[in-house]
N, C-alpha and C positions, 0 to 999 in steps of 0.2 A: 460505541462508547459506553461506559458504568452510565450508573444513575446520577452518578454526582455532576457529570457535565450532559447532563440532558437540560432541553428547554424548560424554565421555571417559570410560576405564576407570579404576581405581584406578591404572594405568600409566600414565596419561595419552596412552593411543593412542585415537585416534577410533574409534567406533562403527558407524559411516557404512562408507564407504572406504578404513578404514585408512591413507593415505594421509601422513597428516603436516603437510597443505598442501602438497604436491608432487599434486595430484589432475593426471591424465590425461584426465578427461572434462569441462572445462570450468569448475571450481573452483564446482560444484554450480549451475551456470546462472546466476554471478554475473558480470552486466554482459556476459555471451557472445554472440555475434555468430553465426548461423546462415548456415555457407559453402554455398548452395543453387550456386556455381559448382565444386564440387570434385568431381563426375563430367564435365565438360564440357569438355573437348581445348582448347585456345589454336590460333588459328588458323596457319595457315604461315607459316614465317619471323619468328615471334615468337618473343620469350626472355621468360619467366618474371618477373614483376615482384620487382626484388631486394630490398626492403624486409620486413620480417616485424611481426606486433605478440606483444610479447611482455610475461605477466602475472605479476607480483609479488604480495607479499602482502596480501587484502584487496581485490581487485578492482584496482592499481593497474598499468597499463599505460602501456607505451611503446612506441617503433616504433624497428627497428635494421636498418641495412643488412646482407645477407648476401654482403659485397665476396667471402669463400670459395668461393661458386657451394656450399654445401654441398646434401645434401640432405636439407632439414629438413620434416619433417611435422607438423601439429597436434598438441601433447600430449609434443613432445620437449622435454626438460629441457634447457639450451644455457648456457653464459657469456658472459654481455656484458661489452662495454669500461666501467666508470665508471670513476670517478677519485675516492680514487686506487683499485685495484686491481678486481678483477672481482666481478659480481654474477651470482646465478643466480636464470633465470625457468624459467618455461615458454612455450611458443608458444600461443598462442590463433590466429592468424590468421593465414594466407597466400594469396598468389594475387591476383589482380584487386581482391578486394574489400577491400583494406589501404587501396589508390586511396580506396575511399570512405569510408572510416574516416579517412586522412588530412587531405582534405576537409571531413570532418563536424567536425575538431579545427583546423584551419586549418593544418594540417602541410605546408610546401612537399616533394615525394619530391629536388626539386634542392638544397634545402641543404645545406650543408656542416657542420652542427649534427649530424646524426645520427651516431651511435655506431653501431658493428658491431658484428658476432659474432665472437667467438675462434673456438670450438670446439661441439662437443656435449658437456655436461658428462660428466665419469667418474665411475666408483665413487666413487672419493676424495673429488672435486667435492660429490658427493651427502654423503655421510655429512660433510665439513665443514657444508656447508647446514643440514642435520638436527642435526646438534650445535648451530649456532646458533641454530636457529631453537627450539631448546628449554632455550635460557636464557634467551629474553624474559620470560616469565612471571615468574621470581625477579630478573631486571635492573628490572622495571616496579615492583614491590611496594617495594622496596629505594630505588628513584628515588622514591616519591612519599614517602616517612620521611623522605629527606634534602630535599625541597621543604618540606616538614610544619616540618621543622627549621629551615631558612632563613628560613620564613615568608612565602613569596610567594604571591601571588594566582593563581594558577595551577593548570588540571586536568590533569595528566599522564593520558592518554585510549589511547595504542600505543604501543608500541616495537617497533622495527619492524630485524632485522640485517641487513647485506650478507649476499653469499654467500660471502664468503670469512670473514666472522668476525671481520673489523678494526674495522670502521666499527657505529655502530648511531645511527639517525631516531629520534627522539624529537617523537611528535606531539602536540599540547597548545591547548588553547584558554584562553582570558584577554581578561577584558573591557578589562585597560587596561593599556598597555605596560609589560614587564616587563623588569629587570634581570637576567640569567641569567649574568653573567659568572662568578658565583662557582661559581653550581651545574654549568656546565660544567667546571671544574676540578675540584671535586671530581666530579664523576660519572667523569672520565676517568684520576682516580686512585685512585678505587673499582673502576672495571670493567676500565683496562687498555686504554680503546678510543676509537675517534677517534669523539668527538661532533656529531652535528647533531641541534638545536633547527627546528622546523615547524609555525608555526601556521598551524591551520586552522578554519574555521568552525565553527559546531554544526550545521550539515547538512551538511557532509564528514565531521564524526565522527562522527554517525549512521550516515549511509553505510558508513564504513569499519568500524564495529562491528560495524551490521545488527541486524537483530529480530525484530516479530512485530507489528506493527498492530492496532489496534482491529477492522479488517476482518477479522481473521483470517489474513492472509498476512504474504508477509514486504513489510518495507520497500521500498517503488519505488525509495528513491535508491541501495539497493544491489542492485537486482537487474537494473531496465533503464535509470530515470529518469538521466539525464547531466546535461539544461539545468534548471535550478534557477533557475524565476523568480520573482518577488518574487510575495508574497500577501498580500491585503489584505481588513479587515473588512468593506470593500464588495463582496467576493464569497462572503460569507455572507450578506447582507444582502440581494444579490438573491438566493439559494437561500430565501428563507425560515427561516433558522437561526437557533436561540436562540446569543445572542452570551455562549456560556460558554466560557472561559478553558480548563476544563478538556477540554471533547470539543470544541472544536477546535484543541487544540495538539497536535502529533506528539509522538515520543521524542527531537527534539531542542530542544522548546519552544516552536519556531517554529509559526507557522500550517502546518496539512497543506497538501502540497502538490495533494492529490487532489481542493483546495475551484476548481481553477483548470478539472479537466480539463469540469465539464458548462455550467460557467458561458458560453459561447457561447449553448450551449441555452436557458439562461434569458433573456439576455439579448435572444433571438430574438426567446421569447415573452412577453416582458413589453412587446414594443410593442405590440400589442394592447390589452393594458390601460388602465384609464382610469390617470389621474395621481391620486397618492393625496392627493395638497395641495388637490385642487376640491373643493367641494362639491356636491351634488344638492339643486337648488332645487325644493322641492314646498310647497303649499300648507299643509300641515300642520307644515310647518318644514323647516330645511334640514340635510339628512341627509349624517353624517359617516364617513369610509372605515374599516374596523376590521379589516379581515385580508381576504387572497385563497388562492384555491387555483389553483396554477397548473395543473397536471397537470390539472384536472374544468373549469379555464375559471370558478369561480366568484370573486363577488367578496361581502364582507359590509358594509353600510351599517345604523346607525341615526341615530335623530332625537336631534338635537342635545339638547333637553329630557329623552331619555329612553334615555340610553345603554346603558341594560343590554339592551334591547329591540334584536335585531340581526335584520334582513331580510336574505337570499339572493337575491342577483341573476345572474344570467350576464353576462358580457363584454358580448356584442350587447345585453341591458337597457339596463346602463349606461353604453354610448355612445346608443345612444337617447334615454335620458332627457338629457345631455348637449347633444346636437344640438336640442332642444327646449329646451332652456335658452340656450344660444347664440342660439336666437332670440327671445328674453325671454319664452318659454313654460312654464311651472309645471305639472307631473303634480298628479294628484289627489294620492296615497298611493304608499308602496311595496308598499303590502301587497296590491294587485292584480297585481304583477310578478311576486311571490313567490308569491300564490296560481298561476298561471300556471304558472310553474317548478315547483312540488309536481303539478298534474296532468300535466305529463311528465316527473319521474319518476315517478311512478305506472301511467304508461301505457308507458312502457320498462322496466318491471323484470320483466314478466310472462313465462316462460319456456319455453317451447315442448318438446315430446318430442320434439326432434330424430333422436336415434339408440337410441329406446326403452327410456331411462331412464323409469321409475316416476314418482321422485320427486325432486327434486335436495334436499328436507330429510328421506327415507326414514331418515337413520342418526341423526336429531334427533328422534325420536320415545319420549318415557321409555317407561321398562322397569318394566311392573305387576305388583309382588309376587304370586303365588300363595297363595289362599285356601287354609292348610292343611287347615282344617275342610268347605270345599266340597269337596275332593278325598275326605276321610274319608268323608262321606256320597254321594259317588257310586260309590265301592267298596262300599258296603253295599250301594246299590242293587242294584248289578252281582251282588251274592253272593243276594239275596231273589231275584233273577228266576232264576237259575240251581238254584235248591230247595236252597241251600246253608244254609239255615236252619235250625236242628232247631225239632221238634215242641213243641208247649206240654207243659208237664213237669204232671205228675197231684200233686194237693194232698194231702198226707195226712190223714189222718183222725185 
């Protein structure tokens, strides 16, 4: 995740890299692009490609001409041209590989759309930045009391400053067009500053918040994922997946996006399979399709009269049986197929000493309480053969 949702002190300085969200190293690996060309000399009579990309808060980048000729490196803090007045980033990218990042966004380097670089920002620069960038928090809480007030439909989700501390983004999502004219006046005669309104999706503002996935990591669409393509119940459907609402919606309620990345795979191997709408014509009736295992190749059928009762067949069975039925041919039973398929795996499960293992269930063997009392008497034993005994003692008289 950025620096802005890392763990903070009672001061509210991050825990991490202290930083601020001015981070130098990449803005914690979010959305960063690895310059494997910045030990590698540009050939002769080449000039340095003048465009730079440069990252704002929350992963948000853009590309600015360096018309200065400066000399800027990954991680320098710089002010750019907006409008109206300047904004501060950092540099994520330079060199050759901006070309392909432009490309990958459909960025012409010839337009006359791109904005430059001023300068390298200055002390002054910085500590404005860092002043604004630590009144969003109180500007954001305050904004959504006076939305609360107004009564619109609306989730105020970031707020987002220039770098100079004029202007401040207000990011928001809303299922159905919303009248903001009032809340822009007063927001801009509460805070003093020029407002813009930004709706964005609920996988943008996942994105731009960030998190923690069910996987355990962090969110894809803020850390590498960019193209954001549509996902649908029918690539769970070919996974195998129980069609619940609840594990397979992400943090921003949408279908995960991670249900798109195997589904190729599936889709591979699911033509091999039979088609799950045939049935398997056998003399004992006609047996109906009830679940498969893609991953082991199996497929499960029973007899229509006797559904609870399910046979184990493999792929190859079940086009078998198939191809004999296409030519108006009836098997006996299933349950010769299936006995068949039980004695291989029976006869593949048996496990060999390869590398002079013992036993592969050696650590599955329970643990036999010790007979206190056998122990007792075999220390007597031990004491009798040793003449540890005394003598029979003399009876009085």
């Amino acid at each position: 995740m950025s620096c802005t949702s890392c763990s903070s002190s009672i001061n509210g300085l991050p825990l991490g890299c202290n930083n601020n969200g001015a981070c130098g190293s990449g803005s914690c690996d979010k959305l960063t692009v690895f310059d494997w060309l910045a030990n590698m000399a540009l050939p002769g009579n080449q000039k340095p490609f003048d465009v730079v990309e440069v990252r704002f808060k929350n992963g948000r980048k853009h590309f600015y001409r360096n018309a200065k000729n400066l000399q800027i490196c990954i991680g320098d803090v710089v002010a750019v041209e907006t409008s109206p007045g300047h904004d501060i980033g950092v540099v994520s990218l330079t060199g050759e590989l901006v070309k392909v990042q432009m490309r990958k966004k459909k960025v012409s380097p010839e337009t006359e759309e791109l904005q430059s670089i001023y300068r390298k920002a200055s002390k002054k620069d910085v500590e404005i930045w860092i002043n604004a960038r630590g009144r969003e928090t109180e500007v954001q809480k305050k904004s959504r009391l006076i939305i609360t007030r107004l009564g619109l439909k609306m989730k105020l989700s970031d707020v987002e400053f220039q770098g100079d501390g004029n202007k401040a983004t207000f990011y928001y999502t809303a299922e159905d067009r919303v009248d903001f004219r009032q809340l822009i006046r007063e927001l801009a005669g509460t805070f003093s500053l020029r407002i813009e309104m930004k709706q964005v999706g609920l996988r943008q503002e996942a994105a731009r918040l960030g998190g923690i996935g069910s996987c355990g990591r962090e969110l894809c669409c803020s850390t590498w994922l960019t193209d954001f393509r549509s996902v649908s119940t029918s690539a769970a459907r070919y996974q195998q997946l129980s069609l619940n609402p609840q594990k397979l919606a992400g943090q921003c309620g949408k279908l995960k996006c991670c249900l798109n990345y195997e589904l190729d795979s599936y889709i591979d191997a699911l033509k091999s399979f039979p088609k799950t709408n045939i049935w398997l014509q056998t003399e004992k009736g006609p047996a109906i399709f009830q679940k498969m295992d893609i991953f082991k190749g199996w497929v499960w059928y029973a007899y229509k009269e006797n559904p609870m009762a399910w046979h184990k067949l493999t792929v190859e069975q079940a086009a078998q049986i198939l191809e004999l039925n296409s030519e108006n041919t009836k098997v006996h039973g299933l349950e010769e197929y299936a006995m068949e398929l039980e004695l291989e795996v029976v006869e593949t499960s048996n496990f060999t000493d390869g590398v002079g293992q013992d036993s592969l269930t050696r650590f599955d063997r329970p643990k036999y309480k010790k007979n206190r009392n056998k122990g007792n008497r075999n220390r007597n034993r031990n004491r009798n053969a040793h003449g540890n005994r005394k003598g029979p003692q003399k009876k009085k008289k």
